[in-house]
LOMI-945483 format. One line per 5 residues: for each residue y, z, x of C-alpha. Coordinates in steps of 0.02 Angstrom, whole numbers, plus 32768, in hexadecimal, padded with zeros to 4 digits. Each point is the difference from the previous one (the first is absolute). Layout:
N
Y:Z:X  ...
This chain:
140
10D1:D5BF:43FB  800E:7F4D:8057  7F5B:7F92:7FDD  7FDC:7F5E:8048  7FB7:7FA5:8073
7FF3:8028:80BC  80A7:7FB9:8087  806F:8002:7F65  8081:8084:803B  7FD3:809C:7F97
7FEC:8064:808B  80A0:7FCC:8047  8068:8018:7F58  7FB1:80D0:7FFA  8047:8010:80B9
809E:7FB4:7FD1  800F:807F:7F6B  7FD5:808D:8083  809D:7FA8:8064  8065:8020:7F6D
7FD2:80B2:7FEA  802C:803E:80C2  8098:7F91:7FF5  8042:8048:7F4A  7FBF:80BE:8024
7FD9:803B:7F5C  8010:80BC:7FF2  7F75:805F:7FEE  8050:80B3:7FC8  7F63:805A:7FDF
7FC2:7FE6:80C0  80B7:7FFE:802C  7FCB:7F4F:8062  8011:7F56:7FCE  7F7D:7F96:7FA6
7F8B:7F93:8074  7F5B:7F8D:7FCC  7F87:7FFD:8098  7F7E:7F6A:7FEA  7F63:802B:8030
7F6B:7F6F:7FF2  7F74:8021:7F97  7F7A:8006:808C  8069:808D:804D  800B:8060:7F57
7F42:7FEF:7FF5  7FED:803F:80DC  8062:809E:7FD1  7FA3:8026:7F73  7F72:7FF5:8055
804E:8049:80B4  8090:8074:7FCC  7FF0:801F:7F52  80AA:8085:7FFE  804F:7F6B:8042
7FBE:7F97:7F71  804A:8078:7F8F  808A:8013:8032  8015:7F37:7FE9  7FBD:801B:7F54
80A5:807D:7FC6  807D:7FB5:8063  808A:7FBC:7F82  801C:7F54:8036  7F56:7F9C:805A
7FDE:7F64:801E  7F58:7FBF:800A  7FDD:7F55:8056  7F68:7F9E:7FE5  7FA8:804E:7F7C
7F58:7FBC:7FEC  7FC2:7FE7:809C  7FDA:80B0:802B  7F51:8040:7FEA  7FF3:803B:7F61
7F97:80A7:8018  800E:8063:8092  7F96:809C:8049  8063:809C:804A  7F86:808B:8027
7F72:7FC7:7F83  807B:7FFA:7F94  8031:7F51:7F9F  80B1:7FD3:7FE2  803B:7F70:7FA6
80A9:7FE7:806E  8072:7F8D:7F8C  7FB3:8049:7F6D  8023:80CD:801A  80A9:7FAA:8057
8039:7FAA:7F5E  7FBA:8091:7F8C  806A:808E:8070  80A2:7F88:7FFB  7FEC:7FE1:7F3E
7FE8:80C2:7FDA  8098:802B:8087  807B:7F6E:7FB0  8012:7FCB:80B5  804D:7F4E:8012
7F82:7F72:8053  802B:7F58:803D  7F62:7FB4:8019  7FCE:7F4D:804C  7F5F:7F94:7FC1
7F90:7F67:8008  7FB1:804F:7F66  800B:7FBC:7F53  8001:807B:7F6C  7F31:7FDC:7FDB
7FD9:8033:80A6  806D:8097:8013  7FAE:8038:7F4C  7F5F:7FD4:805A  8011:8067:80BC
806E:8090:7FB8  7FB2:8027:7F50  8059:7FED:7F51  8050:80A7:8009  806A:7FCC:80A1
8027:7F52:7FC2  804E:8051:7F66  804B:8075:806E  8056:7F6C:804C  8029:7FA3:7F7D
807A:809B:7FDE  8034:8035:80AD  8034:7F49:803F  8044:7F56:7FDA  7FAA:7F68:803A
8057:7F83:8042  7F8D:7F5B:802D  8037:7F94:809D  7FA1:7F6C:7FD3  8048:7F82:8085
7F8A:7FC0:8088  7FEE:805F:80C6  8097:7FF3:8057  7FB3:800C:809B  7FDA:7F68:8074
């Protein structure tokens, strides 16, 4: 997971690691394909859950995802009177599938423990690494 603050090229390092995977074409024998990482931004992950929820699962047990932005999405959604907490069910399907996520942030640990709950913050903690970017926007 890549924290920091906003214009400091996290999104542009997870694209560049996408790069890398369509350029080295890791084999994927099981599908008999090669292993990809679509990135999808959190605001999107939160319209299909509330739009096209088979789509939304089937983003939450792909193998590879990458998930852009998290944080700014709206935390609850409703999809047929039913409520859906997008990231959260997201997170909690990838951690129970072992499904590898690359995941952008503003967030700082107290405030993902504070939108997403304890039990997906610990979840975290063991499905990611954080790395911080701590230098200042790069944009102009």
């Amino acid at each position: 997971m890549l924290c920091g603050l906003c214009g400091n090229g996290k999104t542009t390092v997870m694209r560049a690691f996408q790069n890398l995977l369509n350029v080295i074409r890791i084999p994927d024998n099981y599908h008999r394909t090669v292993y990809g990482m679509p990135i999808v931004n959190a605001v999107h992950i939160a319209h299909l859950c509330r739009n096209s929820y088979t789509e939304f699962l089937r983003l939450c047990d792909m193998e590879m995802l990458g998930i852009d932005d998290m944080g700014i999405e709206p935390v609850e959604v409703q999809e047929f009177g039913n409520m859906h907490r997008p990231l959260t069910d997201l997170l909690a399907r990838r951690y129970e599938n072992r499904g590898f996520s690359f995941i952008t942030t503003n967030l700082v640990p107290q405030q993902i423990r504070k939108l997403y709950g304890d039990r997906i913050a610990d979840r975290l903690n063991e499905m990611v690494d954080k790395i911080v970017f701590d230098n200042p926007s790069f944009r102009k």
